[in-house]
ZATORMI-53881 format. One line per 5 residues: number of its first residue (from 1); their letters; for each residue x, y, z of C-alpha. Coordinates in steps of 0.2 Angstrom, whole numbers, plus 2048, in hexadecimal, padded with zeros to 3 digits. Each point is the difference from the previous one (the first is absolute). Last residue first. Layout:
% residues N
NUM> A> X Y Z; ... $
This chain:
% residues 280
280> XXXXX> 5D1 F9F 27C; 80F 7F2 801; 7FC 7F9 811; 810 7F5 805; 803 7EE 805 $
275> XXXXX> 813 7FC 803; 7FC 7FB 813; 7F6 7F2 7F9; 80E 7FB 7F3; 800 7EB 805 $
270> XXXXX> 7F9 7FC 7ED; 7F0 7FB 807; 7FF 811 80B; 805 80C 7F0; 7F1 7F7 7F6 $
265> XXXXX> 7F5 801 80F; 801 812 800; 7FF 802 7ED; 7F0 7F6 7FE; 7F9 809 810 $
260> XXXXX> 804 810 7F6; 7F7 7FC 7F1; 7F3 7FA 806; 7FC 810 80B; 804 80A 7F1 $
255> XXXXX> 7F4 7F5 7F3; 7EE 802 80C; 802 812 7FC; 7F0 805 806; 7F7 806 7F0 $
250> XXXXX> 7F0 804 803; 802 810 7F7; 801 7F6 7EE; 7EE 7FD 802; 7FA 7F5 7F3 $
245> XXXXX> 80D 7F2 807; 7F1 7F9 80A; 800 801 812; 806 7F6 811; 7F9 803 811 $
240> XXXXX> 7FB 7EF 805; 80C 7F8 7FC; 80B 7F7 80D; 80E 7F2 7FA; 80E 800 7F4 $
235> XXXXX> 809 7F1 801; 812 7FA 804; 807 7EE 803; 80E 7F8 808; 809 7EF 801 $
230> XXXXX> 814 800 7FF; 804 7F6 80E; 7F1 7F7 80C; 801 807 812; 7FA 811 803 $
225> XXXXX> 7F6 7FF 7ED; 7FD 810 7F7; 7F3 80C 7FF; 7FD 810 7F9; 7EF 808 7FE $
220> XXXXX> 7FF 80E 7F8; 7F4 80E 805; 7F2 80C 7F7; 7FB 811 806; 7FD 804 7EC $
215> XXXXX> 805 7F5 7F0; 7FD 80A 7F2; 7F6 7F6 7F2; 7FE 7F7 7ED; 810 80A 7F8 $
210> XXXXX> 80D 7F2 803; 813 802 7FB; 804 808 810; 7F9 7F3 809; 804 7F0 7F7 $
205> XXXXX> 812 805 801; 7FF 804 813; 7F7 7F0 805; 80F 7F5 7F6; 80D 809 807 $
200> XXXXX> 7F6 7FC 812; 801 7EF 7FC; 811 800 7FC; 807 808 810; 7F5 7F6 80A $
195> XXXXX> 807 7EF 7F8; 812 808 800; 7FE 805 813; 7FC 7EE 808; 810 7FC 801 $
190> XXXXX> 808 80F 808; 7F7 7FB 810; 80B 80B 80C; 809 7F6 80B; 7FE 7F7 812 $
185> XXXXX> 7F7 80D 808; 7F2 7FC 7F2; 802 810 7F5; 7F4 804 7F0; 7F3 80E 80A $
180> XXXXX> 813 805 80A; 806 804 7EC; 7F2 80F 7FC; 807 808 80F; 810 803 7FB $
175> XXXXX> 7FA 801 7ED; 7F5 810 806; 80E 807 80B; 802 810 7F9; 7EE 802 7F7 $
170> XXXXX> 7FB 7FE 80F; 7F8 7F0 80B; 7FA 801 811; 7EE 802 7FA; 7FF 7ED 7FC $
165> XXXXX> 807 7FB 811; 7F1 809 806; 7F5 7F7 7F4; 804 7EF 80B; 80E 7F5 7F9 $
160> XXXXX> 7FA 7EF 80A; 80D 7F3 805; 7FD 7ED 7FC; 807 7F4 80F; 80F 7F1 7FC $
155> XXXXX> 80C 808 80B; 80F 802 7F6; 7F6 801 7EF; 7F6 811 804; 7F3 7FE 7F2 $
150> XXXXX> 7FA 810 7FC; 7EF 807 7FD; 7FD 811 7F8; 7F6 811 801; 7FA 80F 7F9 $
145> XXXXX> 80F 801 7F4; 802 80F 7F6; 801 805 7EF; 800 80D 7F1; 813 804 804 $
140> XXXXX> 7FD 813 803; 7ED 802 808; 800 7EF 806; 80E 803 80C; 7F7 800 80F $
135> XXXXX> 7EE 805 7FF; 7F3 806 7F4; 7F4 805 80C; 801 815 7FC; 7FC 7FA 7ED $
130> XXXXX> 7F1 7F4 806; 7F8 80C 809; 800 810 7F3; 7FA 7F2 7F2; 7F1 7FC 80B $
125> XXXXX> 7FE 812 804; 7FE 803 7EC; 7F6 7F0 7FE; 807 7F2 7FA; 7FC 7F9 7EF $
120> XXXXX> 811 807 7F9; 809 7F6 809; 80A 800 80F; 80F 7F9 80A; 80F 808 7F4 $
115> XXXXX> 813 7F8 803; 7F9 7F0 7FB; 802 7ED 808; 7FD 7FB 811; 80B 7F1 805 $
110> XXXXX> 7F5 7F2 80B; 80E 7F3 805; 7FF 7ED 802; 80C 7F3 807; 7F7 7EF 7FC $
105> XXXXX> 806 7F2 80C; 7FE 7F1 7FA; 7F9 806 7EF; 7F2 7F8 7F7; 7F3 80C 800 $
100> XXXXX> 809 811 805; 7F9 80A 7EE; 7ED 7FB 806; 7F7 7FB 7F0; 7ED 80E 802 $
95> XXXXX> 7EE 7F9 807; 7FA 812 802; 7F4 802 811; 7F0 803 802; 7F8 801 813 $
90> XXXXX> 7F0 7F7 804; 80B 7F3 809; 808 7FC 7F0; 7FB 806 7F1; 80C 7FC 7F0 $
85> XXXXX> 807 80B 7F2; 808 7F6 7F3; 811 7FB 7FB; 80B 80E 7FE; 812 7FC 7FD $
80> XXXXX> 80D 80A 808; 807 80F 7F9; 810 801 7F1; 7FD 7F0 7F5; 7EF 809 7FD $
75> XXXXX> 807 80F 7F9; 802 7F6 7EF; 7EE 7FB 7FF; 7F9 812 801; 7FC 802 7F0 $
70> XXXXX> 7F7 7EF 7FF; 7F3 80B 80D; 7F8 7EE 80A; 80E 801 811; 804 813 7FC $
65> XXXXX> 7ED 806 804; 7FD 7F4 80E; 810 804 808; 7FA 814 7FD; 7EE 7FC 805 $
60> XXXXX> 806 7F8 812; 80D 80F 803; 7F1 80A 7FE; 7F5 7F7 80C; 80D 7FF 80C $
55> XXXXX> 800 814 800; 7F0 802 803; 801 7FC 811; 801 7F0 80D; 7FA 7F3 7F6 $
50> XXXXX> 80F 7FB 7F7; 808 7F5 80A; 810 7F4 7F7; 801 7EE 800; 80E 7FB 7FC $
45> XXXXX> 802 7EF 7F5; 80D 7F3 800; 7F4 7F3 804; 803 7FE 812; 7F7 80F 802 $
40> XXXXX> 806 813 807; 7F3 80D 806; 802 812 7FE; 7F9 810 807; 7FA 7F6 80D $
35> XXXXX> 7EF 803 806; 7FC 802 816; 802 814 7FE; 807 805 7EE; 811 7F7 7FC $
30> XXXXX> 80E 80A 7F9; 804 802 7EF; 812 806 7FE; 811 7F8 808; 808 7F0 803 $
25> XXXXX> 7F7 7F3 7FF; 807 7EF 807; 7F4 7FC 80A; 7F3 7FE 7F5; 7EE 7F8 80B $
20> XXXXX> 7FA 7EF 7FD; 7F4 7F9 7F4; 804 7EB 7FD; 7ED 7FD 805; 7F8 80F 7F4 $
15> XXXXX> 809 7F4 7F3; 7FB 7EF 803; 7F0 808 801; 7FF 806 7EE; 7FD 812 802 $
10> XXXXX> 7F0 80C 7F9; 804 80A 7EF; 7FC 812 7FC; 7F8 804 7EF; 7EF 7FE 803 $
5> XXXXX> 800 808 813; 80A 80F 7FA; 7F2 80E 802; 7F9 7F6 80F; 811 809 809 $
């Protein structure tokens, strides 16, 4: 950690005193003994753990490297804003924008995108792993959920859509399942579907159109708001396994789970879930 002491930041107290632990997370970076593997402020910032392995420091030199590369600006409107890298408590942590901040009740959900789980930079075994631990339907539709809050709007309680839930989807009932993430008990949230469906047009497009990386392993995060109509976001988030585009290999087909959601939640905000159908 010394190697970062000239760069990393210490806290304003008015910050460290607003602190207090995400509840609203979903799935993905867990927390590591005593230290969280996120922190929320008052300021719209998340504070994310990246002490724990090599991998945070990764992640940390890829938001670094898009935040001051000019060819990158576009794909910032895609991921959270990086701030700075902070120490708190003698662990680092990334000062990121937290995609709830500002919703009353922030339904999230952590979709995994790519039908392929490796790069070219794993080793052999590695790559052996990850293939056998592609799960669900990942492997056909290029993504899965790994989990999802729901407001339940009869009784006034947010439900938790664990990774199980997630592993009960198939290529049969995919936009089935895909709607319960947008239903309240009361109705499905159509509402909120044409800002998601149009962020997510706007992420595919950049994507296939760039040649700067391959996203690996890496998640979107979905949120839109329980109570307040027609507010939602999407971001890109986890990267600490993507590669340049010099390596046409790494290519884990990021566009087909994107794709596909697009569709499924086309067909469920024009009322045709049940009309939803793989094409191969």
């Amino acid at each position: 950690m010394s190697s970062h002491k000239e760069e990393d930041e210490t806290l304003e107290e008015e910050e460290v005193s607003s602190f207090k632990v995400v509840w609203h997370q979903v799935a993905g970076h867990k927390d590591h003994g005593s230290t969280p593997g996120f922190l929320m402020g008052s300021n719209g910032r998340l504070y994310k753990n990246i002490s724990h392995d090599s991998r945070g420091e990764k992640e940390e030199r890829f938001y670094k490297k898009v935040f001051s590369d000019e060819k990158f600006k576009r794909f910032r409107d895609f991921i959270p804003t990086y701030y700075k890298t902070i120490i708190y408590q003698n662990v680092r942590f990334m000062a990121l924008s937290d995609a709830c901040y500002g919703f009353k009740v922030p339904c999230g959900s952590d979709i995994k995108v790519g039908s392929v789980d490796y790069n070219s930079q794993d080793s052999v075994t590695k790559q052996e792993v990850h293939k056998k631990k592609v799960l669900g339907i990942a492997p056909v539709l290029g993504f899965r959920f790994a989990g999802a809050n729901v407001y339940n709007a009869i009784d006034k309680t947010v439900q938790k859509l664990d990774k199980e839930w997630g592993l009960s989807f198939t290529v049969e009932n995919a936009a089935r399942k895909t709607e319960e993430y947008f239903n309240d008990k009361k109705t499905v949230r159509k509402d909120v579907l044409p800002a998601l469906i149009r962020q997510l047009t706007d992420l595919l497009e950049y994507y296939t159109q760039q040649k700067l990386f391959w996203l690996c392993r890496s998640s979107l995060l979905v949120v839109y708001d329980g109570l307040t109509p027609e507010k939602g976001t999407v971001k890109m988030i986890d990267f600490a396994h993507n590669t340049t585009q010099e390596n046409p290999s790494d290519n884990t087909f990021v566009e087909v789970g994107l794709k596909n959601l697009i569709e499924i939640l086309s067909h469920i905000h024009r009322g045709q879930t049940d009309n939803w159908k793989y094409n191969t």
